[in-house]
C-alpha positions in Angstrom: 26.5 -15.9 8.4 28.5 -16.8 11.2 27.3 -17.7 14.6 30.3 -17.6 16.5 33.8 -16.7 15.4 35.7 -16.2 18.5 39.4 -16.6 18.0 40.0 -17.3 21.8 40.9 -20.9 22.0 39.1 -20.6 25.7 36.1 -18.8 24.0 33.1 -20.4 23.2 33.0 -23.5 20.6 32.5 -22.1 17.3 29.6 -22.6 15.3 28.8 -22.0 11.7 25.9 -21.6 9.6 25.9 -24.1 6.4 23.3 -24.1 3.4 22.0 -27.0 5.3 21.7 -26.1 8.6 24.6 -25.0 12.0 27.1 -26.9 12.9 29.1 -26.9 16.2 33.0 -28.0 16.4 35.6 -27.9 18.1 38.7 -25.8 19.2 42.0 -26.9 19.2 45.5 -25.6 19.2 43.9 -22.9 18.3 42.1 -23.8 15.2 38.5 -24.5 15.0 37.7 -27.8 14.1 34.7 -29.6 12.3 34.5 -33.3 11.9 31.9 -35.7 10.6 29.9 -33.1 8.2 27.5 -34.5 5.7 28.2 -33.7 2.4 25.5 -35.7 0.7 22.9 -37.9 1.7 24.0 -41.6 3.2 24.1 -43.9 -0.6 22.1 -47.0 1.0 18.8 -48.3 0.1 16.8 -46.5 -2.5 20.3 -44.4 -3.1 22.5 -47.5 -2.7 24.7 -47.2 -6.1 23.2 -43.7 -7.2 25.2 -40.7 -7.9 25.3 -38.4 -4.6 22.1 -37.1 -3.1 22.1 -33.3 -1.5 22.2 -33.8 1.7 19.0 -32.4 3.8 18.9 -30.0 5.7 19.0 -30.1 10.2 17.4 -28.2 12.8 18.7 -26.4 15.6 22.6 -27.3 15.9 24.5 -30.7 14.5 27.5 -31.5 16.8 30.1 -31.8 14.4 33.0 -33.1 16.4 33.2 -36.7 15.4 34.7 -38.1 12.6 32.1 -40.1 10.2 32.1 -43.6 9.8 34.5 -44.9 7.2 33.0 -46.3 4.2 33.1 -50.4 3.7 36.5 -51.2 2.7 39.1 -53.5 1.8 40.6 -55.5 5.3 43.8 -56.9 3.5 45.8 -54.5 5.2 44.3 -55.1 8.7 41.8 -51.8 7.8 39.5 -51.4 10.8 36.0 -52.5 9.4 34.3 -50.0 11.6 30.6 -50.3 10.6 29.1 -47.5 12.9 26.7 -46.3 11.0 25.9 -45.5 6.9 26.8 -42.2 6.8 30.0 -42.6 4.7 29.7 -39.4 2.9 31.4 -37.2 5.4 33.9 -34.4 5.3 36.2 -32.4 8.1 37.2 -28.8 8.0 40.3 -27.4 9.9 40.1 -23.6 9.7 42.3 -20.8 11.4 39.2 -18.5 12.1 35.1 -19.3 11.1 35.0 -15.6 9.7 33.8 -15.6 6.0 36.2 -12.1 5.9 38.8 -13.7 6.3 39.2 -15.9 2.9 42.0 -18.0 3.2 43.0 -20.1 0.5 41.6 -23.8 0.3 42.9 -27.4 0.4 41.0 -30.5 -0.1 42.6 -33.3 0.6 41.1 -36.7 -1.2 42.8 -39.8 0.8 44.7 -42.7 -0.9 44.3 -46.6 -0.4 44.3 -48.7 -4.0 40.4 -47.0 -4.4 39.2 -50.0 -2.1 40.4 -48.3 1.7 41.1 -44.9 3.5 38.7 -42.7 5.1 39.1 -39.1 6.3 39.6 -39.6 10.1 42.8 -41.4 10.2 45.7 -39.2 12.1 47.9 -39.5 9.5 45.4 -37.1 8.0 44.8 -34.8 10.4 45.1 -31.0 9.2 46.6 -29.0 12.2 49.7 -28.3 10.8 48.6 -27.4 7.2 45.8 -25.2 8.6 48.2 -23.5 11.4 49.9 -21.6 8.4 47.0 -19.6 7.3 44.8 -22.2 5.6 41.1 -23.7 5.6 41.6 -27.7 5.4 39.2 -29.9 4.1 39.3 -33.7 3.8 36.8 -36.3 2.7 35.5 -39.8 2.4 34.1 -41.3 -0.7 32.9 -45.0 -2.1 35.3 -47.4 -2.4 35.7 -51.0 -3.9 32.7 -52.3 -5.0 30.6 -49.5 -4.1 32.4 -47.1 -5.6 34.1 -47.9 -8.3 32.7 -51.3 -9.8 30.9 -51.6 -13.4 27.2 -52.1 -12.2 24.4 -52.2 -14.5 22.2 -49.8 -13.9 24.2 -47.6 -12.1 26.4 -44.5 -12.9 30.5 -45.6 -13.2 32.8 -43.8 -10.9 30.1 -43.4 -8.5 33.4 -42.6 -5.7 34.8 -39.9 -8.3 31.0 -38.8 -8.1 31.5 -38.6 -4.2 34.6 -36.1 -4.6 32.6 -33.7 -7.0 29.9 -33.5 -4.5 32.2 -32.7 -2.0 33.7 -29.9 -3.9 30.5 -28.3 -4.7 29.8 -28.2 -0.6 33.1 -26.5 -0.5 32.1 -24.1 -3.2 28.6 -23.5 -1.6 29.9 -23.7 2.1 33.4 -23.0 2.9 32.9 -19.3 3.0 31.2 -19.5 6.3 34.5 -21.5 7.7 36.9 -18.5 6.5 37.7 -20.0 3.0 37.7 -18.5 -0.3 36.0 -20.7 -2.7 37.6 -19.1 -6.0 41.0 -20.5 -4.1 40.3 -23.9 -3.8 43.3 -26.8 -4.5 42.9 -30.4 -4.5 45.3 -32.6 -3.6 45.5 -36.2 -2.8 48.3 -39.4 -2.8 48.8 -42.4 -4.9 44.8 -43.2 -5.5 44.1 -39.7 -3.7 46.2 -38.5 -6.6 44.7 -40.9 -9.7 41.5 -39.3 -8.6 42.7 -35.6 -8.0 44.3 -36.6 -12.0 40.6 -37.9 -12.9 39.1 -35.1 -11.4 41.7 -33.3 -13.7 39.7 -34.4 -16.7 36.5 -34.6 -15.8 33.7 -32.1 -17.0 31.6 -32.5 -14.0 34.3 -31.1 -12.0 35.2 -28.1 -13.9 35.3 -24.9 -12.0 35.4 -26.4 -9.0 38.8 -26.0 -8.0 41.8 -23.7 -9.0 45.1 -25.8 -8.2 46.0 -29.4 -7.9 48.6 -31.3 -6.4 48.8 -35.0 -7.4 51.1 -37.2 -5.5 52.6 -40.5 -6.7 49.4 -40.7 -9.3 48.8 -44.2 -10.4 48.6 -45.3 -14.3 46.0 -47.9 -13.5 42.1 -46.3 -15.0 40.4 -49.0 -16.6 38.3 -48.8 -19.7 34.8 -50.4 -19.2 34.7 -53.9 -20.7 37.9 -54.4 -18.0 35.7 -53.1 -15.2 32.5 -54.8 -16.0 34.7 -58.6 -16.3 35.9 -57.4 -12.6 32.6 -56.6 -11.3 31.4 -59.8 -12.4 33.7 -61.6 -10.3 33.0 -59.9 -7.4 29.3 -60.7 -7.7 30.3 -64.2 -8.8 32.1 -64.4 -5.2 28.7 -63.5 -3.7 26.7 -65.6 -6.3 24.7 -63.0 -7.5 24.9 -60.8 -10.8 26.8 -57.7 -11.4 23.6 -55.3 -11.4 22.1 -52.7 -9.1 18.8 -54.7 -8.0 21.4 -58.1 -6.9 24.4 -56.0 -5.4 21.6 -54.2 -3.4 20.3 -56.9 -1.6 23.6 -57.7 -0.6 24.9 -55.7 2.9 27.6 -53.2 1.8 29.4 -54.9 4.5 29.4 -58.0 2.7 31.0 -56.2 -0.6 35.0 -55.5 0.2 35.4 -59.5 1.1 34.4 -60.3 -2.2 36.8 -57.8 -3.8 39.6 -58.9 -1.7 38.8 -62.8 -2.9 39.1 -61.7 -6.2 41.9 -59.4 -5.4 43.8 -62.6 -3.8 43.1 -65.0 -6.7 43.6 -62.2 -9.5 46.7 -64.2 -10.9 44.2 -66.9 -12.4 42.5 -64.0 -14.8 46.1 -62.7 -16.3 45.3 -63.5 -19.7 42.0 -61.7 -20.0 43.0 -58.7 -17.3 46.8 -58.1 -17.9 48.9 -55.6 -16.1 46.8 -55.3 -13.0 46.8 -58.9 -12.1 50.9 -58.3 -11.3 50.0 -55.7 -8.1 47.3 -56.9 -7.9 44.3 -54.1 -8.4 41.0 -54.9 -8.9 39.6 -51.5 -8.7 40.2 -47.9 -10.2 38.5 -45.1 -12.6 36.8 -45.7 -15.2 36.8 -44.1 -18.8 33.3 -44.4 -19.3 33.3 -41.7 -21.7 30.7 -40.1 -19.5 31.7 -39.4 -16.2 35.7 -39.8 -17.4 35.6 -39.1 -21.1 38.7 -40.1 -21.3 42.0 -40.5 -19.5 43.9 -37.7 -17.5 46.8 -37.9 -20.0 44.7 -37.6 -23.0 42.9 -35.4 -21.2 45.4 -32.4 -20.2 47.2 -32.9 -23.5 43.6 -32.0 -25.0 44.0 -28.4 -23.1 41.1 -29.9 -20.4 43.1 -28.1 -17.5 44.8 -26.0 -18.9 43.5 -23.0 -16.3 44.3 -25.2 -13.3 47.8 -24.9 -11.8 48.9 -28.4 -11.4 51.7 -29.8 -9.5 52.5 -33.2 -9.5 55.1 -35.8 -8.4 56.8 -39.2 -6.8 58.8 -40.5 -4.5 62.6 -42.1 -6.1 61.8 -45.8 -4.9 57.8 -46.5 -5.5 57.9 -49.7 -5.3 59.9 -50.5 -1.9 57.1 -50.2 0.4 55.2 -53.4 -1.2 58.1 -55.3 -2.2 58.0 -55.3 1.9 54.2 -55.9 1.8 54.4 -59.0 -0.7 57.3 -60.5 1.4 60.2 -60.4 -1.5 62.0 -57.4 -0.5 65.7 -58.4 -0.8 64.8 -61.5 -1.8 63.3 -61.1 -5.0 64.0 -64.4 -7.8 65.2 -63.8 -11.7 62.0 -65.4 -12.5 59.8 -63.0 -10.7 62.2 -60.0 -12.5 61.8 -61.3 -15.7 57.8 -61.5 -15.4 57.7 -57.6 -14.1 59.7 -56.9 -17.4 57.5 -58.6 -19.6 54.5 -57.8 -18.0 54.7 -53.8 -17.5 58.0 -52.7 -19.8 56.7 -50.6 -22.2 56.7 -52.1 -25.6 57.4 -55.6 -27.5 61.0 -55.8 -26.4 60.6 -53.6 -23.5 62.2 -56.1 -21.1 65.5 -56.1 -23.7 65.6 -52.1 -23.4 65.6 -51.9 -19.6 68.3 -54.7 -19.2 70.5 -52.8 -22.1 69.4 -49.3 -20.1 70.4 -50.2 -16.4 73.1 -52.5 -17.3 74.6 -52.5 -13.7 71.3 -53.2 -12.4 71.3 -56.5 -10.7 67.2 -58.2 -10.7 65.8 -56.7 -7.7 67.0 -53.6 -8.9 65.3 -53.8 -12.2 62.3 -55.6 -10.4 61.7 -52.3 -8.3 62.7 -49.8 -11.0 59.8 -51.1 -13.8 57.6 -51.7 -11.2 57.5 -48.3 -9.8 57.9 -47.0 -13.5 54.8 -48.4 -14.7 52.6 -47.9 -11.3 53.6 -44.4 -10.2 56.9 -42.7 -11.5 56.2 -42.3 -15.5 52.3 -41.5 -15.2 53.2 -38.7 -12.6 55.9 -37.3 -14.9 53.9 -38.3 -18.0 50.8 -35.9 -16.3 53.4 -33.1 -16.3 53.8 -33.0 -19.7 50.7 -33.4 -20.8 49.3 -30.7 -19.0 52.5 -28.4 -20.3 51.4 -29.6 -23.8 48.0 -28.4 -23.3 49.2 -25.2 -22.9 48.7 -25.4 -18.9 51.4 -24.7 -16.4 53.0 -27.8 -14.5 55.8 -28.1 -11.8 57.4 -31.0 -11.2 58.9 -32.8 -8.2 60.6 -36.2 -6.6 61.1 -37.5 -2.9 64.4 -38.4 -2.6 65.4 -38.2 1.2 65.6 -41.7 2.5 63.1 -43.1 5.2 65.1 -43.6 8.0 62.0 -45.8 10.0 61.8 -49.2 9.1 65.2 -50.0 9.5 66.2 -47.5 6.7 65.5 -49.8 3.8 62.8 -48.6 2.1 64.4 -45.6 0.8 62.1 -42.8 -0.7 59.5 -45.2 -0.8 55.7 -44.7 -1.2 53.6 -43.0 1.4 56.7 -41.4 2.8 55.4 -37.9 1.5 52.4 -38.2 3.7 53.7 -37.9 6.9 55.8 -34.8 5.5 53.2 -32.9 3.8 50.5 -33.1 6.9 53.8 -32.8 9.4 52.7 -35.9 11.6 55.5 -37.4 11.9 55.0 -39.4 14.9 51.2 -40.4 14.8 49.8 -42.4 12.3 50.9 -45.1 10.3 53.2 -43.9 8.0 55.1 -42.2 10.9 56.8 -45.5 11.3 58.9 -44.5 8.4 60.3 -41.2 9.8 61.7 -43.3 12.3 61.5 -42.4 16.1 61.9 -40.0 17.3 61.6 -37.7 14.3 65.1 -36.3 13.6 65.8 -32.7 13.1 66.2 -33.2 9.5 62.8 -34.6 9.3 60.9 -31.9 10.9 63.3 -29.3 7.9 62.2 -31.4 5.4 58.7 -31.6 6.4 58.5 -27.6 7.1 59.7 -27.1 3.3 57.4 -29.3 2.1 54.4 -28.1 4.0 55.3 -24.7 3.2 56.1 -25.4 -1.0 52.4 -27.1 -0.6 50.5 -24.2 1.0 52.4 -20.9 -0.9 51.3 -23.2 -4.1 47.8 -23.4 -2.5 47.9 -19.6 -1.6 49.5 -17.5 -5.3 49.8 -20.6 -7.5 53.8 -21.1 -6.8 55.7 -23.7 -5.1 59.4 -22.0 -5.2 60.8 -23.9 -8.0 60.5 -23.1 -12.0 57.4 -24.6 -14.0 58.6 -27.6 -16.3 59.2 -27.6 -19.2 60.5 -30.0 -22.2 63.7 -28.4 -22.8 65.3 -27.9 -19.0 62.8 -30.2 -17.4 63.8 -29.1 -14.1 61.9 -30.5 -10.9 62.7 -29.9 -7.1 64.4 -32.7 -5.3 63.1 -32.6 -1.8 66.1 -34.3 0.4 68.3 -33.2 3.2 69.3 -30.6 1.5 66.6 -30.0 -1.4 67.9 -28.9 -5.2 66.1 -27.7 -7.9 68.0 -29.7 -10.8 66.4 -31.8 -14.2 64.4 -34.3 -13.0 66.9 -37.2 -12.2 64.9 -40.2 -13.8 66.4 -39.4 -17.7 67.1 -43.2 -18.5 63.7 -44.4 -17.2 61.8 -41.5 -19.1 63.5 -42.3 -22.5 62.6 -45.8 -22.1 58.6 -44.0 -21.4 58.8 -41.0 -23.4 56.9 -42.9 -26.5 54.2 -44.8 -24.7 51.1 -43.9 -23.7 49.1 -44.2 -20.9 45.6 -45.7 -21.6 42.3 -46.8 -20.5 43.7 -50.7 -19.7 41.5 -53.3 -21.9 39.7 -56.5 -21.2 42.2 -59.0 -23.4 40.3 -61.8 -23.9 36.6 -61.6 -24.1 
């Protein structure tokens, strides 16, 4: 039941009834707003490493107009290691009207951050533009790092892909009561936001839960579990304790991301035994466990595993750019360090042969960004396409590729740029600094189109643009102006089109 429901944004603050108890939020620019809700019980002590708890039940009424503390994370970045508090489990609900007649569709947005940083309350993420067109927003937090995603023994794998399920079964069981329909529920999420909406894809747990999915720039790192138990062991090395649930528990989950990040730092020393992800570097990702992830996404939706969930899926042209900045070699990046990326991640024995004879104009930095952002984002986003088209689902398929202007214009379409268009904050947050200030006229079109090809998608299932398919393989190209046209990245997805995306393996035991 609703408590209050008053549309007046001078009215009274509006409060809900939940399964657990009433919550009061907030109102603003004329939405009602809900931040810092529980979703499952705080995973510390006796639940430290456990699979999500229900979250108890309140009395009398829970302010809910605070963001929830972010869960420990990675500080490489700079991240804020806010440590206010345990209770990481925490979701946020923008919603034109609390009135469980009025059933607008659902989107639940799963942040990004390399599965070891993001939380829920940053302002890049916040919903008030999605929500203003007729739609009940929800985002979350989840475990990261070593909390989340590490190989303990004696405790469940994925435990951050855990998180994410229980969130969608609050949504099922609560979102009603914030004017949401719960049989129209889409996920969607960015770069590890969209390797977990892809997981989520695939995973039996999960099933039911949600009806579309959007999946942006989704990585092709998911580890098999011999890789993720060598990495877990490092971490715990780091802290000089053993990789199980009784050591790791006496150590303060504050503690935790530092010694990820020391492994993440010195990850080139452990190349021969963990490969590809050494190169990035990434320590941390999903886990085909064969339990909680039976088995990849691609394997997965070729299988027919979502076949009744609308999917699209996507990536910006130039991946890559945005960390060729981070690492400090953007324009500047050596033959030797070209060479490496080819050998390293081109697909194939003589892979690094195929994409010289491919892009023979390409000079090295050119090649360096083009199999980089091939292997990380561009070819598992298109390769999730078509497996979902080949088990008999329906896929549609897009690229970013308007230039950031911020920055100095280098970057190009580079990763993260989509963020600040889909959510329409395009001057607060951190990825703002790509649109560039002030945002141009151009930006604010292109962001209203996306936005909008986002929530009629969310709404009937439908984009704008024509499903893919294997024969016209048509995609939208979302620039200043947009095209519908086949997908633009032919050469790269010939060099692709036979390999397969798989659960990377510990090389050397």
């Amino acid at each position: 039941m609703v408590v209050t429901a008053s549309s007046s944004p001078t009215g009274p603050e509006p409060e809900v009834r939940t399964a657990a108890g009433v919550l009061r939020g907030r109102r603003a620019a004329g939405l009602a707003v809900f931040r810092g809700i529980p979703f499952a019980e705080p995973p510390v002590g006796a639940l430290r490493f456990a699979a999500p708890q229900p979250v108890r039940g309140w009395d009398g009424v829970r302010p809910a107009v605070a963001f929830g503390p972010p869960p420990p994370q990675s500080g490489v970045l700079g991240t804020s290691q806010d440590t206010a508090g345990d209770d990481w489990l925490t979701l946020n609900v923008w919603t034109p009207e609390a009135d469980p007649a009025a059933r607008f569709p659902v989107m639940v947005w799963v942040p990004g951050g390399g599965y070891v940083m993001g939380n829920s309350g940053l302002p890049e993420y916040d919903a008030g533009h999605l929500a203003a067109s007729g739609t009940v927003v929800v985002s979350l937090s989840y475990r990261l790092g070593v909390e989340g995603f590490a190989q303990i023994d004696g405790a469940p794998a994925n435990r951050g892909l855990l998180d994410q399920v229980a969130a969608l079964q609050w949504v099922r069981d609560n979102i009603r009561v914030f004017g949401g329909d719960p049989d129209q529920v889409t996920v969607f999420g960015q770069s590890a936001g969209g390797g977990s909406v892809a997981a989520l894809l695939a995973m039996p747990r999960a099933a039911g839960l949600f009806r579309r999915a959007v999946a942006q720039s989704v990585p092709s790192t998911f580890f098999s579990p011999e890789l993720a138990a060598d990495i877990a062991a490092a971490c715990a090395a780091e802290l000089g304790v053993r990789p199980t649930v009784s050591d790791l528990s006496a150590v303060a989950p504050v503690r935790l991301p530092a010694a990820g990040d020391a492994v993440s730092a010195g990850m080139a020393r452990w190349r021969e035994r963990w490969g590809q992800i050494t190169h990035r570097p990434i320590p941390f990702a999903p886990v085909v466990d064969g339990d909680v992830l039976p088995s990849t996404p691609w394997q997965a939706l070729a299988g027919g595993a979502a076949r009744d969930v609308a999917l699209l899926v996507g990536h910006t042209r130039d991946e890559h750019r945005l960390f060729s900045l981070i690492d400090g070699v953007l324009g500047q990046v050596t033959p030797e360090q070209t060479e490496t990326a080819l050998h390293l991640l081109a697909p194939g024995p003589d892979g690094a042969r195929r994409y010289r004879e491919a892009f023979p104009a390409a000079a090295d930095e050119e090649l360096y960004e083009l199999v980089n952002a091939d292997w990380l984002f561009r070819m598992p986003s298109l390769h999730l396409a078509e497996a979902q088209t080949a088990g008999g689902g329906r896929a549609h398929l897009y690229e970013l590729t308007w230039p950031a202007p911020g920055a100095g214009g280098g970057l190009g379409a580079c990763h993260g740029l989509d963020v600040p268009l889909v959510f329409g904050n395009l001057s607060s947050g951190q990825p703002a600094m790509l649109i560039g200030d002030p945002p141009s006229p151009a930006a604010e079109e292109l962001s209203a189109q996306i936005r909008g090809a986002w929530t009629a998608f969310a709404a009937h299932g439908d984009p704008g643009w024509p499903v893919y398919d294997t024969q016209r393989r048509l995609a939208k190209l979302f620039d200043t102006p947009s095209t519908t046209a086949a997908y633009p990245e032919e050469t790269s997805r010939l060099l692709w089109q036979d390999h397969t995306f798989q659960a990377l393996p510990l090389l050397a035991q």
